[in-house]
KETORKE-759695 format. One record per residue (C-alpha): x negated, y, z; residue in one letter. Coordinates in steps of 0.5 Angstrom, whole numbers, plus 500, padded with zeros to 3 digits. Example, Ala and Ser with C-alpha at 12.3 -4.5 7.8 and 13.67 -1.06 7.14 Angstrom:
[[475,491,516],A];
[[473,498,514],S];
***
This chain:
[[058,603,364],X];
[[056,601,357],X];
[[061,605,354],X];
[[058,611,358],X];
[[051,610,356],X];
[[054,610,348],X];
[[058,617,350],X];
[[052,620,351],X];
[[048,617,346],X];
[[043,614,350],X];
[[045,607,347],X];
[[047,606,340],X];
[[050,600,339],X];
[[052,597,332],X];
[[056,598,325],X];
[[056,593,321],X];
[[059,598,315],X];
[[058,606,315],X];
[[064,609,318],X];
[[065,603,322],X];
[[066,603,330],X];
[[060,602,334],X];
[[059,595,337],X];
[[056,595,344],X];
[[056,589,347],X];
[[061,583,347],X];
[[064,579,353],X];
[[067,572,353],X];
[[067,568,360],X];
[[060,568,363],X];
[[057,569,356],X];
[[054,577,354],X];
[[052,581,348],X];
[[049,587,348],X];
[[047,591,342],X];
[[042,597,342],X];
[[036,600,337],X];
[[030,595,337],X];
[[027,601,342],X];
[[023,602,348],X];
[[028,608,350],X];
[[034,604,349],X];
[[031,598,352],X];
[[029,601,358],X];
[[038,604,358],X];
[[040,597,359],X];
[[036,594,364],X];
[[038,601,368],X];
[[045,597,366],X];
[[044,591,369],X];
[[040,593,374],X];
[[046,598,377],X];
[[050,592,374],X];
[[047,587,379],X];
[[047,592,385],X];
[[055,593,384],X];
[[056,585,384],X];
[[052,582,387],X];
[[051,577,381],X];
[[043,577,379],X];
[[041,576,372],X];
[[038,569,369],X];
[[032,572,365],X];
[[031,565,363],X];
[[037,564,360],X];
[[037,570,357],X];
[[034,572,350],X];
[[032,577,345],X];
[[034,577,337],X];
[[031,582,332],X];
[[032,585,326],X];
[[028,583,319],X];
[[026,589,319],X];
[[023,590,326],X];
[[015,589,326],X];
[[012,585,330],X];
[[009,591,335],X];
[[017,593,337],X];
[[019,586,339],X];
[[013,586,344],X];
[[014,594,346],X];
[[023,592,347],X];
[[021,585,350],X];
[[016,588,356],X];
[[022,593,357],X];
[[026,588,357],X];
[[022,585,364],X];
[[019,580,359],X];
[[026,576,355],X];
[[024,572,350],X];
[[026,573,343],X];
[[028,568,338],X];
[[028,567,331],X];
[[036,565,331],X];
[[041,564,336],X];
[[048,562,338],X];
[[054,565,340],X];
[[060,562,342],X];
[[057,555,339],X];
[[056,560,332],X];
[[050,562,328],X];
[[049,569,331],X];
[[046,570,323],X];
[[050,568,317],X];
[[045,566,311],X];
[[046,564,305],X];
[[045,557,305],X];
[[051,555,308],X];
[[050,546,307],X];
[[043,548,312],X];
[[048,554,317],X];
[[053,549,319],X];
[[050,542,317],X];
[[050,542,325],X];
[[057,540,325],X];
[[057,534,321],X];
[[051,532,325],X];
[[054,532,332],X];
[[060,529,329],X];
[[056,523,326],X];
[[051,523,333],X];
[[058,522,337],X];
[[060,515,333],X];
[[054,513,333],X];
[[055,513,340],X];
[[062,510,340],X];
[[062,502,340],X];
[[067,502,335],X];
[[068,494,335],X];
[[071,495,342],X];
[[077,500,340],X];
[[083,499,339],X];
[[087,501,332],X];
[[090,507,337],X];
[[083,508,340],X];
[[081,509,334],X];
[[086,514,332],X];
[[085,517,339],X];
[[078,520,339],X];
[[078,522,330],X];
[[084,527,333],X];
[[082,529,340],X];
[[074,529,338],X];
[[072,529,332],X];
[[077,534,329],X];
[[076,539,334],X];
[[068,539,334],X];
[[069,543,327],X];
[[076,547,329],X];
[[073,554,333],X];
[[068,554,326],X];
[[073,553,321],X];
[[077,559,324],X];
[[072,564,322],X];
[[069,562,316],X];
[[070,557,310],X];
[[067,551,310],X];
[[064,548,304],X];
[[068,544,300],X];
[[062,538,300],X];
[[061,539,307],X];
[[069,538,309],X];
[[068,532,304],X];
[[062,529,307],X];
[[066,529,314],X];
[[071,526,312],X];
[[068,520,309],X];
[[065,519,316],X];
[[071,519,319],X];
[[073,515,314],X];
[[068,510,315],X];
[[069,510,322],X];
[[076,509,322],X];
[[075,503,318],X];
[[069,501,321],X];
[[063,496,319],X];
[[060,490,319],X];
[[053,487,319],X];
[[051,496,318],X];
[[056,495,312],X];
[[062,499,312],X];
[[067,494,310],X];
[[073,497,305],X];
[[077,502,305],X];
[[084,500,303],X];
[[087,507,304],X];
[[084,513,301],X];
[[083,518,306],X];
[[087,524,303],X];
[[093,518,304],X];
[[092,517,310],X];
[[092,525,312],X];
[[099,525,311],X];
[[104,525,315],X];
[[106,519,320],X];
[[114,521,317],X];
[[111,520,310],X];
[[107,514,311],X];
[[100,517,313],X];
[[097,517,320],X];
[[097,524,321],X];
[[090,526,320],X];
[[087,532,319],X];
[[085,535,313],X];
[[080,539,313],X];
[[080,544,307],X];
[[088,545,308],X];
[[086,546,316],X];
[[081,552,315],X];
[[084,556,310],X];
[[091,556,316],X];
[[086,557,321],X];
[[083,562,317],X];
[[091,565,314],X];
[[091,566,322],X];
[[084,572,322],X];
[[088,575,317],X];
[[095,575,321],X];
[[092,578,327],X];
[[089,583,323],X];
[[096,586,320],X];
[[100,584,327],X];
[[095,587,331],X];
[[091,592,328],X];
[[088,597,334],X];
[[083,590,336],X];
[[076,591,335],X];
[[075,585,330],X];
[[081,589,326],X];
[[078,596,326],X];
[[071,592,325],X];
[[073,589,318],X];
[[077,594,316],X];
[[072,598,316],X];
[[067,594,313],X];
[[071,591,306],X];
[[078,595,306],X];
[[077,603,309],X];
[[081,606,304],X];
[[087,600,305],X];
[[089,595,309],X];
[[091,587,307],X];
[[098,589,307],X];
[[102,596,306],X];
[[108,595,309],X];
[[109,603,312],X];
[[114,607,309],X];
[[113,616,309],X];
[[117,619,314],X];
[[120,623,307],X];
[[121,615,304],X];
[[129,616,300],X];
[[134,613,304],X];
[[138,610,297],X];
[[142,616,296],X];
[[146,611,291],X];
[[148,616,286],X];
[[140,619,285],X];
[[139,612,285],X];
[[144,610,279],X];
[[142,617,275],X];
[[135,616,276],X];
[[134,608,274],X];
[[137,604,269],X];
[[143,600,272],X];
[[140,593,273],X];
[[135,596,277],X];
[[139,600,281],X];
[[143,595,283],X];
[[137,591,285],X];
[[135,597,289],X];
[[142,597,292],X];
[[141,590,293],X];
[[134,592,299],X];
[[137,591,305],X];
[[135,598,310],X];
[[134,598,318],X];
[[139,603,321],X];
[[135,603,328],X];
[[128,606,325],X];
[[124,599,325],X];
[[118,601,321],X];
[[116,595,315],X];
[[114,590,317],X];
[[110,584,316],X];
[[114,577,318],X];
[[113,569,318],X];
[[119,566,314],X];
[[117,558,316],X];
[[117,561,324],X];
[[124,561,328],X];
[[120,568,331],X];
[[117,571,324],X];
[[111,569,327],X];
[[104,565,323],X];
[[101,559,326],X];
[[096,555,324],X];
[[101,548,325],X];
[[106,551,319],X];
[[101,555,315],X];
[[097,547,315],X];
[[104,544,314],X];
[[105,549,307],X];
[[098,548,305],X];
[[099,541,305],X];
[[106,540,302],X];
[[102,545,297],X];
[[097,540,296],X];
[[102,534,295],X];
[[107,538,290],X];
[[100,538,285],X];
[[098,530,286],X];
[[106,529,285],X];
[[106,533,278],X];
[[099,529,276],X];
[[102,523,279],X];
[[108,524,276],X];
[[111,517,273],X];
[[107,513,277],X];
[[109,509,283],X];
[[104,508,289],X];
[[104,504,295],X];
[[106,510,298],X];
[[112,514,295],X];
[[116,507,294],X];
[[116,507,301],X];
[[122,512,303],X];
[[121,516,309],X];
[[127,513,313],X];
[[122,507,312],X];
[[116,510,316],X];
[[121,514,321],X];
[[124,507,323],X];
[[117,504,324],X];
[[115,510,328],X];
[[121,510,333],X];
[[120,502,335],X];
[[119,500,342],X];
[[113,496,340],X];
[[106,495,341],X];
[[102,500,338],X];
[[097,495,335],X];
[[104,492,331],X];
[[106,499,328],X];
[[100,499,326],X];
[[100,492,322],X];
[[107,494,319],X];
[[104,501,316],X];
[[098,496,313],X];
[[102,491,311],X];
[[106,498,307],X];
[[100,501,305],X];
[[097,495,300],X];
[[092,496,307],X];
[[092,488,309],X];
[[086,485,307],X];
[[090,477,304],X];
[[085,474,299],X];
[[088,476,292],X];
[[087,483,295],X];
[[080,482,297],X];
[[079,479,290],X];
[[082,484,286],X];
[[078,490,289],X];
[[071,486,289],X];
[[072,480,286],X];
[[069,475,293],X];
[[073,469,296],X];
[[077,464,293],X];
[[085,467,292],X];
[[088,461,293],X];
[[092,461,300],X];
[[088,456,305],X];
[[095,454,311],X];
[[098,451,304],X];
[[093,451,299],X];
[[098,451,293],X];
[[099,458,292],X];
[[095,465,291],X];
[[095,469,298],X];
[[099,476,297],X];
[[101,479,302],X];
[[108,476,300],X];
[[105,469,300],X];
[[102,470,307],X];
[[108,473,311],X];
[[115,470,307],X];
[[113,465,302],X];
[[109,460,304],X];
[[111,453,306],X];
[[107,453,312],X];
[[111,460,313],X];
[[118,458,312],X];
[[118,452,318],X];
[[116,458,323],X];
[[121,462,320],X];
[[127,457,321],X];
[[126,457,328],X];
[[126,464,329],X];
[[131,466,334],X];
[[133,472,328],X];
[[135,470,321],X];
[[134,476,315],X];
[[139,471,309],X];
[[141,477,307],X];
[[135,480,304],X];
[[130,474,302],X];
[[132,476,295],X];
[[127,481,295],X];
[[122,477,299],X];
[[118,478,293],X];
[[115,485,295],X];
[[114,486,302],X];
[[116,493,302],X];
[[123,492,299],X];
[[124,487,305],X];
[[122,491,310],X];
[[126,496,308],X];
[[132,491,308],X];
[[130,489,315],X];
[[130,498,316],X];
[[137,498,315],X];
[[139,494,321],X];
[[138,500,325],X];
[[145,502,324],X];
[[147,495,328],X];
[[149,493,334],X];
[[141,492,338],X];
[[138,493,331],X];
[[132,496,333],X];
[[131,490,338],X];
[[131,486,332],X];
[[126,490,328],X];
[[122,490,333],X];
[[122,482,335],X];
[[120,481,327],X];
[[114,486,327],X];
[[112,481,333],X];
[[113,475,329],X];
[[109,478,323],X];
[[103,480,328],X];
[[103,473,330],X];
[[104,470,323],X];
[[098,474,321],X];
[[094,472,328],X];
[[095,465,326],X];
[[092,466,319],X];
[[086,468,321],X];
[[085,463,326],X];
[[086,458,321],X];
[[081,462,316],X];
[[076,463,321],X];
[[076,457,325],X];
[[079,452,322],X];
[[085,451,327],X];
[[093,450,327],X];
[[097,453,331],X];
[[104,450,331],X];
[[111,454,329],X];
[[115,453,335],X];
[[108,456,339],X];
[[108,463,334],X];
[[115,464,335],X];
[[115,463,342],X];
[[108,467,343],X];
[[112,473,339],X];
[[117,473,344],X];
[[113,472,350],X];
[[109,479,346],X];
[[115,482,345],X];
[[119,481,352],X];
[[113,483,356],X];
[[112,490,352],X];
[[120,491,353],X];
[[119,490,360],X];
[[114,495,362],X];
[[116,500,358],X];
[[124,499,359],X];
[[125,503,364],X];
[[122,509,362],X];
[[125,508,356],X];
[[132,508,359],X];
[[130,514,362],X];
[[128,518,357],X];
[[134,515,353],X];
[[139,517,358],X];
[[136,525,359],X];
[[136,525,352],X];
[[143,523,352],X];
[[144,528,357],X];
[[142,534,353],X];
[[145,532,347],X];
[[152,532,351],X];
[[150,539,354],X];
[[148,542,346],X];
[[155,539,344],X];
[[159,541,349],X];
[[155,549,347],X];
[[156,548,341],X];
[[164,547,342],X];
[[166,553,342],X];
[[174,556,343],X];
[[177,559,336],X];
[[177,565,341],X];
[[172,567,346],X];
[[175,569,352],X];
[[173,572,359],X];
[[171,579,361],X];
[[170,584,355],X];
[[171,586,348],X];
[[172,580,343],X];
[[171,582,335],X];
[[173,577,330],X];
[[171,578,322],X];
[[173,576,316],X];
[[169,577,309],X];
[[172,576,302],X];
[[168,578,296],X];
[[171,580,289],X];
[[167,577,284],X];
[[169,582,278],X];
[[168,588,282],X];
[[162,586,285],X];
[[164,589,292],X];
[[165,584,298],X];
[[171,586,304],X];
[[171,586,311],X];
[[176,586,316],X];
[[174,586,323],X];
[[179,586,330],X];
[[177,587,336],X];
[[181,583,342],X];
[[182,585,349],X];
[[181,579,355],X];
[[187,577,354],X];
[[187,577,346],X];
[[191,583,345],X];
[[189,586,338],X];
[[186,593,340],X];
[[184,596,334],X];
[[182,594,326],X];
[[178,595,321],X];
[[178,595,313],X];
[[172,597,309],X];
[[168,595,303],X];
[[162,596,300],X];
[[157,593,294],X];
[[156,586,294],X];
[[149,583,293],X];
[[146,577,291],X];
[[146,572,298],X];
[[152,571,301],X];
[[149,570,307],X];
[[147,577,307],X];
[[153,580,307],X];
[[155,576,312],X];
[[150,579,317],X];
[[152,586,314],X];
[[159,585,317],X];
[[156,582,324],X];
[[152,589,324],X];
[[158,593,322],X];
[[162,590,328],X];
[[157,592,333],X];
[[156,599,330],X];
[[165,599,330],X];
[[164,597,338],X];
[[158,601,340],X];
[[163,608,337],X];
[[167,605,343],X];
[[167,608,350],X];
[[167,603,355],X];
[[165,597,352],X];
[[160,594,355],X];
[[161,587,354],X];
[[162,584,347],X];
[[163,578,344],X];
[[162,577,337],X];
[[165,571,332],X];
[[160,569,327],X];
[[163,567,321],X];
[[157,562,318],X];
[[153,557,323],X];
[[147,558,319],X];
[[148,565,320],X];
[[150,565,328],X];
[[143,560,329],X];
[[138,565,325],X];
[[141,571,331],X];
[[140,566,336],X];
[[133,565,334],X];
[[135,557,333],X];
[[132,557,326],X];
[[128,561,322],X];
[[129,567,318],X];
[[133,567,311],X];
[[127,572,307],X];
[[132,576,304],X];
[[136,577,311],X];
[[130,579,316],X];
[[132,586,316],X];
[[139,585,318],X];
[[138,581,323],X];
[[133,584,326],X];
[[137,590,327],X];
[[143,586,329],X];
[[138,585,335],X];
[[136,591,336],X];
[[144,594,336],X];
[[146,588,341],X];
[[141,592,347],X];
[[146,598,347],X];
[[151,594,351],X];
[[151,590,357],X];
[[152,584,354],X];
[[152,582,346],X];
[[154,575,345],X];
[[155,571,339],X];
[[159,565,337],X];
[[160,561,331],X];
[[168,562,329],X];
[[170,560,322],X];
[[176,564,323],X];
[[182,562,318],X];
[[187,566,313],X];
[[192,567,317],X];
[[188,571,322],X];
[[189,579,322],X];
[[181,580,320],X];
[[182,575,313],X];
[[189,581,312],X];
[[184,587,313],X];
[[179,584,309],X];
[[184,582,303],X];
[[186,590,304],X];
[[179,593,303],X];
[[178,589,296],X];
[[184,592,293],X];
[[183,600,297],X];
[[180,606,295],X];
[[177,608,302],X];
[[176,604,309],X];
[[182,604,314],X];
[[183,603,321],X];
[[189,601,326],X];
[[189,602,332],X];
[[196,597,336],X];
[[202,603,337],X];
[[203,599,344],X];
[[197,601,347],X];
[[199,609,345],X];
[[204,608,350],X];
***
């Protein structure tokens, strides 16, 4: 009705630029907002609206919960006369939308101050001291990252404003003691990183609003008919559009000798090289990091992330950190242990200079004595604390497992466990690991209560009580392991078992096999193309050339696209199977990996060909020399025109 009344001219809406379209109302849910003149007459149209409105639902409007906004430019008078129009709705100065400020002013720190300030009132609420390292972890993720998320996907957040949020979570990450927040032993933009890359995967803010804003920006160019679209278009680029991609209906189809007399031959040749749609697929705009060509926040973030790490290695560069000693194996190695989530933690403490051992406390802030309090001989290290200590030593020779072969490297902790990580090559590897994750938790615990409270606890008991730990975990989560494990066995046996394909595809319909050999001083590629029936009697063959480009991988695709335009000149062939010379390739077509950039177009239309039959199938065959696509093939290279065979037996 709203659209009705606008047709007629009886309520105006709002533009937002002069040749914009006019916005009446906007839905969302139970959520409404309309938009009119600040006039009596348009006024009285829209309750005539809500009226008729309530009439035909049933539903009544809650003029409670419903509010007026005007203007700056409306005087006071017109707000009174619109409102008693309105039935007596109560305007208000600024308002809320979706969670979002109806009004955006210039001061950015006081119009989103509110999303530190609910962050910061939800810690404040969380007892922190009652949570776990996972807990911890849990709520920063699944709360506090995603307060700010709808905000950041529509406008860009202030640089400080982002840094002010991330030293909350920071502190509340590492916690407080007595009102004082205790140190930080890893800097937050470390602890951003992936888990695979010695992180713990939290966001960071910058880096996720300019991929949530990346998204605004995909949505207008895939889909340009949307509201937003038009709205913005008209607003900040009426006379173009973020991304020309459409070509004129009388764009040149490379006519190559025009193109040879008309450009110099090395740009001819780069023209040339510009693979062309043959199935009339306009330009278009496509996501290489995606399997689908399509933008998502996740890959967009991960870019900007792997951007941001590449400038802080060149910085860096010649200076080794707790962080790139550490090889990502390591860190995956960790992370797949059926252990405890609270001694994961502790060995990615113990990597990342993050355990608090008395010669690291007096380093940072010069507090304590860093003499080690079990054996009082040494400075405690992290070293000291959990290998070299004589106290240490006795509970490691009555640990049910013996690491001899690495206790040259005991004098870095990082390099040791690296030596621990490789047992996972071993029978029961990964159980060992895990046992002795258990042992330097309860190493650690045991110092503590030696620091602490003064007490002893006896070797055998640290080991016996690592065992204990480490047993119980297995047996609660054994059988669910075994479970996944044997389905993930499972599914890898079935992906073997597709991947095995036959030299020849057989069963019903055509077969085509293709072969490809370049000439590197002529600068052209050969194809040879046999087709076979269902009994793998040779057909029909193809010899052709044409100008080789830069990939090989595209003229590789160039030749499964000519296979299918050959079959598709054929009368009843319905059924193909195709033979892809290259893994890579076959995987890009079965859309199991994302799109070479300079091959989108080509397999894009290999795609659309495969619709003209009943069935296209593909598969990966390597084919070999002695087959009869490799002889046409030979052939093309050294002929001045293209060949065909057709077998004489079937002429009979």
């Amino acid at each position: 009705m709203a659209n009705a009344k606008t047709q007629e001219g009886r309520i105006s809406g709002i533009k937002i630029s002069r040749r914009g379209p006019s916005v009446t109302h906007l839905f969302f849910a139970d959520d409404s907002l309309i938009f009119c003149k600040a006039s009596c007459q348009e006024a009285h149209e829209l309750t005539k609206i809500l009226r008729s409105y309530e009439q035909a639902s049933g539903q009544m409007i809650n003029l409670d919960k419903s509010s007026a906004f005007f203007s700056k430019n409306v005087n006071q008078k017109s707000k009174e006369a619109v409102c008693s129009k309105l039935e007596g709705i109560q305007q208000v100065a600024q308002g809320k939308y979706l969670g979002l400020p109806m009004v955006v002013t210039r001061s950015k720190k006081q119009l989103f101050g509110y999303i530190k300030e609910n962050i910061e009132r939800r810690m404040q609420n969380w007892k922190s001291k009652l949570l776990s390292s996972a807990g911890k972890e849990i709520l920063i993720k699944a709360v506090s990252m995603a307060i700010p998320t709808y905000t950041m996907s529509c406008f860009k957040l202030r640089c400080r404003l982002c840094k002010d949020i991330c030293s909350l979570l920071s502190k509340f990450w590492w916690g407080e003691q007595d009102n004082k927040g205790k140190i930080h032993w890893v800097a937050w933009e470390k602890l951003t990183k992936e888990k695979k890359n010695g992180g713990l995967g939290f966001k960071d803010l910058q880096s996720f609003n300019r991929a949530l804003l990346a998204k605004q920006i995909w949505r207008i160019i895939r889909n340009p008919n949307l509201l937003s679209s038009k709205v913005l278009k008209a607003k900040y680029f009426p006379n173009s559009c973020i991304q020309e991609s459409k070509a004129p209906k009388n764009a040149s189809w490379w006519n190559r000798p025009l193109i040879f007399k008309t450009f110099c031959k090395e740009d001819a040749h780069n023209i040339l090289k510009i693979p062309i749609s043959i199935t009339g697929r306009y330009d278009n705009t496509f996501w290489t990091r995606n399997i689908n060509g399509e933008y998502t926040v996740q890959c967009g973030y991960k870019m900007e992330m792997e951007k941001k790490e590449e400038v802080i290695r060149k910085e860096g560069e010649g200076v080794e950190t707790s962080f790139n000693s550490v090889s990502q194996q390591v860190w995956k190695v960790l992370w797949s242990l059926n252990i405890s989530y609270k001694v994961k933690m502790f060995i990615w403490k113990c990597l990342s200079d993050a355990v608090p051992v008395k010669e690291l406390i007096w380093r940072r802030i010069k507090r304590g004595d860093p003499i080690c309090s079990v054996c009082g001989e040494e400075v405690e290290t992290l070293e000291h604390m959990l290998l070299k200590c004589s106290k240490v030593q006795d509970i490691w020779k009555l640990a049910p497992i013996h690491w001899d072969g690495i206790a040259y490297r005991a004098d870095k902790f990082k390099d040791w466990w690296a030596g621990v990580s490789e047992a996972r090559y071993r029978i029961q590897g990964k159980d060992h690991i895990g046992l002795t994750a258990y042992i330097l938790w309860q190493i650690w615990k045991s110092r503590n209560n030696n620091v602490f409270n003064n007490k002893d606890r006896d070797p055998a008991a640290i080991i016996n009580k690592a065992c204990r730990a480490w047993g119980e975990f297995e047996n609660a989560t054994g059988k669910a392991r075994h479970w996944r494990d044997g389905k993930i066995a499972v599914a890898q046996q079935q992906r073997d078992q597709e991947e095995e394909q036959p030299e020849h595809a057989t069963g019903a319909g055509i077969t085509l096999r293709i072969a490809v050999q370049w000439s590197k001083e002529d600068n052209i590629v050969g194809y040879g193309i046999v087709a076979y029936d269902g009994t793998q009697q040779e057909l029909l063959a193809w010899g052709m050339k044409e100008r080789a480009v830069d990939s090989q991988l595209q003229d590789l695709a160039e030749g499964v696209k000519l296979a299918q335009i050959k079959a598709a000149a054929e009368q009843g062939w319905r059924l193909i199977n195709i033979g892809v010379p290259d893994k890579n390739l076959l995987q890009q077509i079965q859309q199991t990996k994302p799109l070479a950039e300079r091959i989108v177009t080509v397999v894009q239309d290999i795609r659309e060909l495969s619709s003209m039959f009943y069935k296209c199938s593909f598969y990966l065959d390597i084919g070999n020399t002695n087959d009869l696509s490799f002889q046409f093939s030979a052939q093309a290279l050294s002929s001045h025109q293209d060949t065909e065979w057709v077998n004489p037996n079937l002429m009979c």
